[in-house]
C-alpha positions in Angstrom: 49.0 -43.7 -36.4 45.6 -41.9 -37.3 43.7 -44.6 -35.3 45.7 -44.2 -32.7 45.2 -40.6 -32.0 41.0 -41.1 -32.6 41.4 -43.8 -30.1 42.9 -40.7 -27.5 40.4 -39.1 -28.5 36.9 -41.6 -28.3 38.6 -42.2 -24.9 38.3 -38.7 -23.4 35.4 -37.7 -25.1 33.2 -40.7 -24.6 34.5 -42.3 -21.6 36.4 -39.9 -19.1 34.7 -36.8 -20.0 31.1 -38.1 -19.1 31.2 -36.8 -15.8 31.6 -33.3 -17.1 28.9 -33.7 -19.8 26.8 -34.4 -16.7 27.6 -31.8 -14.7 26.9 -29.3 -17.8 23.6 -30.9 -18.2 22.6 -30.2 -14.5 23.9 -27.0 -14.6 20.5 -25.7 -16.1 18.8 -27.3 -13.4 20.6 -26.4 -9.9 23.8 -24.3 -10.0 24.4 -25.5 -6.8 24.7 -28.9 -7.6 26.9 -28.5 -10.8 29.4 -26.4 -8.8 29.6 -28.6 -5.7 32.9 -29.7 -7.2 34.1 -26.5 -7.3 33.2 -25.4 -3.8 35.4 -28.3 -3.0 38.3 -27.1 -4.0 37.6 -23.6 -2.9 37.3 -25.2 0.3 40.8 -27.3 0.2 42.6 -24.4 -0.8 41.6 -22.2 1.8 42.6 -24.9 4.8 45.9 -25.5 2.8 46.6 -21.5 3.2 45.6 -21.3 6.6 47.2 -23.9 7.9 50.7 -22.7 5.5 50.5 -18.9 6.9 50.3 -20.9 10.7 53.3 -22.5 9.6 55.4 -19.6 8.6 54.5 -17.6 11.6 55.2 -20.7 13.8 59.0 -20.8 12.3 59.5 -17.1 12.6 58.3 -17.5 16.0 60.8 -19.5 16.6 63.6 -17.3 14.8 63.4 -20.5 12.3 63.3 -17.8 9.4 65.9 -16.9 7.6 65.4 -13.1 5.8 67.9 -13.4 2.7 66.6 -10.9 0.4 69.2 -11.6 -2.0 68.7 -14.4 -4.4 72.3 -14.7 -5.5 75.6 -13.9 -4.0 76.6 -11.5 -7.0 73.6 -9.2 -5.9 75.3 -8.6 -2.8 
């Protein structure tokens, strides 16, 4: 069972990780560069909201939006 977990762990560490050991490496080099990734994803999120809030004020455009404040019927 012991090997089984250091073979988990020679996995991540030597073999899917690499591409974060590189991108800690070029960090000292160009910020930039080692944070592209990041920017990314910055990027992705902010279309995914715009595009949501478009979608919520398209339903309650078209009176598609339904304002239940209550959560539960015993709240009532």
């Amino acid at each position: 069972m012991k090997s089984f977990f250091e073979g988990i762990g020679t996995l991540f560490t030597d073999y899917l990780f690499v591409p974060f050991h590189w991108l800690r490496e070029m960090e000292l080099t160009n910020w930039w560069g080692a944070n592209t990734i990041n920017w990314i994803f910055i990027i992705i999120c902010c279309v995914a909201m715009v595009y949501w809030v478009k979608q919520l004020n398209l339903h309650k455009a078209n009176n598609e939006d339904t304002q239940d404040t209550t959560a539960h019927s015993f709240l009532k």
